[in-house]
N, C-alpha and C positions, 0 to 999 in steps of 0.2 A: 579542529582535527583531534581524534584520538591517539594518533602515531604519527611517530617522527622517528627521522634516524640518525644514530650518535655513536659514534664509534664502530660500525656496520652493524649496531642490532636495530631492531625496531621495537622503541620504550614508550611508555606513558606520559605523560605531563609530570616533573618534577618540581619543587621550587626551587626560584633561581640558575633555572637551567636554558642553554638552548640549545638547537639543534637545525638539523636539515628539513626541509620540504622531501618525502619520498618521490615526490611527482615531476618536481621544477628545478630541488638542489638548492635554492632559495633560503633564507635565515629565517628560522623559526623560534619565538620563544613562550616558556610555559605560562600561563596564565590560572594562577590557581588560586584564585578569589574565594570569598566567602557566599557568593551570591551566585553564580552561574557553576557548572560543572569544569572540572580542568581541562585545560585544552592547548593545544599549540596552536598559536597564530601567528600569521607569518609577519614578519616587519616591517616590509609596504604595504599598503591598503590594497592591494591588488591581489586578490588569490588564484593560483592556477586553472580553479575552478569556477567560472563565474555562473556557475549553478550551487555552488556550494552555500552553505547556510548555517547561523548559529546554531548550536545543538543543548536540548533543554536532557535531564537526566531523564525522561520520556524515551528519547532515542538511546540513549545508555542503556538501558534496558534490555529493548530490543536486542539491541546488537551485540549484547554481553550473550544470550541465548546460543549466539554461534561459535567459532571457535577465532581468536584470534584474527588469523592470517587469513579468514575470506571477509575481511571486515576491512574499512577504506581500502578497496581495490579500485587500479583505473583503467578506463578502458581510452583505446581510440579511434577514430572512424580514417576512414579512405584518406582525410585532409589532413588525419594530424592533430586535428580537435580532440581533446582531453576532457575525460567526465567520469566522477570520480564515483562507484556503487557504494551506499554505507555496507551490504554486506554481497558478496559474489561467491557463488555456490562453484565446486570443483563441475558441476555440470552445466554454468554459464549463465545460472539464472541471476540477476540483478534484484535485491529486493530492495526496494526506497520505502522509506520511514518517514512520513510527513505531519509534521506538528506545525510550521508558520504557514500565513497564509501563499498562497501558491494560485498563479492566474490558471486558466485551464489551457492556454495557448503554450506554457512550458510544460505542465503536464502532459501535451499531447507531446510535445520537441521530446522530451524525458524520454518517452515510452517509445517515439521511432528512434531515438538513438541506441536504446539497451535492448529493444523490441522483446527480447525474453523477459520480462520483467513482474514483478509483483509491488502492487503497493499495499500497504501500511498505511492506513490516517487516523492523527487521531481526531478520535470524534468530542473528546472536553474541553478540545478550548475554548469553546465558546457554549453558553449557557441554552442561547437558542437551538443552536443545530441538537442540542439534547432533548428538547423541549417538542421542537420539531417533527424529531423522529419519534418519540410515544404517540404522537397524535396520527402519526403519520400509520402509524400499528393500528390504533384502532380502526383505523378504515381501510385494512390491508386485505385483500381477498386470500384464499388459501387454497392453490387449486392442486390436483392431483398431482403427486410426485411420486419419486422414486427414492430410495435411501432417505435425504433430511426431511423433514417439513417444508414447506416453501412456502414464502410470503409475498404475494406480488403488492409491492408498493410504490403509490401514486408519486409523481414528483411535486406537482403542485400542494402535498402536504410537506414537503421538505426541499428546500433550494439548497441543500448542502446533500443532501442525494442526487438531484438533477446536475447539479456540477460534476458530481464523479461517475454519473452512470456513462455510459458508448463508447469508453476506452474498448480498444482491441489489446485488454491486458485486465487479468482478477484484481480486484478493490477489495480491500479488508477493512472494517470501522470494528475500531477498538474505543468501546466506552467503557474501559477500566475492570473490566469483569472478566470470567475464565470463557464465555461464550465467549464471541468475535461477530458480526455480522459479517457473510460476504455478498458479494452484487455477482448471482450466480449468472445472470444473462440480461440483457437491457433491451427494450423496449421503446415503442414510439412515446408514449403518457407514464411509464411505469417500468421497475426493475424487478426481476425476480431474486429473491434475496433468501438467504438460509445460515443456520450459527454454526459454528465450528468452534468446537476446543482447542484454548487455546495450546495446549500441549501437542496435539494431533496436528494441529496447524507446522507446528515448529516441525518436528517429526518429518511432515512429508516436506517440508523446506528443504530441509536437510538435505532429504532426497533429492533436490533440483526441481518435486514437482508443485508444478500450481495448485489452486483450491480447484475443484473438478466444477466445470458448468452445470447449470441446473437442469433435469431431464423432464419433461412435464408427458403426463401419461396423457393419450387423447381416449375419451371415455368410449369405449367400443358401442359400435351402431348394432340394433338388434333388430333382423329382418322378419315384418309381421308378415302373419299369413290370417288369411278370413276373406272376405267379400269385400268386394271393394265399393266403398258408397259412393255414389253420385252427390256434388258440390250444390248445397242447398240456395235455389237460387232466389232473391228478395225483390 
């Protein structure tokens, strides 16, 4: 966790300090190593969140973009169940930041708990799903759009595409650059996909809203006029 609370404020990881769980109340103490980023973690092994997960300075990042206080926000559902958004927009949107691997059966749990939701993935952890996805470019069709470019691509060129396409929620892959790819709409074989900057991204976050879906033009039919020939029979 990035926040704890200590005296009724809500502080950063200190050394030598501890403090409360905002969520549980629970003993929390800082951890501010040379190797992972600072963090609170709580002093049972058990965290109030059992979706929660280590955080690499990847998610730091991200979540530094927003402003404090819509950042570890928690929500809870009808039973009570606790689940913690790295950032929660004043307009209720949940944005998750996903760097470790992640089965697609909690991603789905994820996405019907927060249902307003956006994800974040990153797309470098792993060498292939980079590797993956240029080849997966080259053989990506480009069919008529509206505002971005759009790229319909296959999933049988990338299995880290076909893992994240059919959410009923925008997917963003970030390979480290100021574009972003997003998964504008998904498909039975294939996702329609287009870039966004990454500032423009943050921007309309901001605003509570999602990446907007992909609009695909259908090419207008042109009605011939002339004689109509008779079907040449062999």
């Amino acid at each position: 966790m990035k926040f704890a609370d200590l005296d009724g404020q809500r502080i950063e990881p200190r050394p030598k300090t501890s403090a409360t769980c905002p969520f549980c109340q629970s003993d929390v103490i800082a951890r501010c190593g040379k190797v992972r980023v600072w963090h609170w973690a709580h002093k049972s092994t058990k965290h109030c969140d059992h979706w929660w997960e280590p955080e690499k300075e990847w998610h730091r990042k991200w979540k530094n973009h927003f402003p404090d206080e819509w950042q570890e926000q928690g929500r809870r559902d009808a039973n009570g169940e606790l689940h913690i958004a790295d950032v929660l927009t004043p307009q209720g949107l949940a944005l998750e930041f996903q760097h470790s691997a992640i089965s697609r059966e909690e991603v789905d749990a994820r996405t019907e708990f927060h249902r307003d939701i956006c994800w974040i993935v990153d797309g470098l952890r792993l060498q292939s799903t980079i590797e993956q996805f240029r080849e997966a470019l080259k053989h990506a069709n480009t069919p008529n759009s509206s505002g971005a470019q759009v790229f319909e691509v296959h999933y049988y060129d990338s299995r880290f595409l076909k893992k994240w396409s059919g959410l009923n929620a925008p997917v963003i892959i970030d390979f480290g650059i100021d574009d972003l790819w997003v998964i504008g709409r998904s498909m039975d074989a294939s996702a329609l996909m287009y870039t966004l900057n990454r500032d423009k991204l943050v921007e309309q976050l901001k605003l509570g809203n999602r990446p907007p879906p992909v609009q695909i033009r259908q090419p207008k039919q042109t009605r011939r006029y002339g004689v109509r020939r008779r079907a040449r029979r062999f």
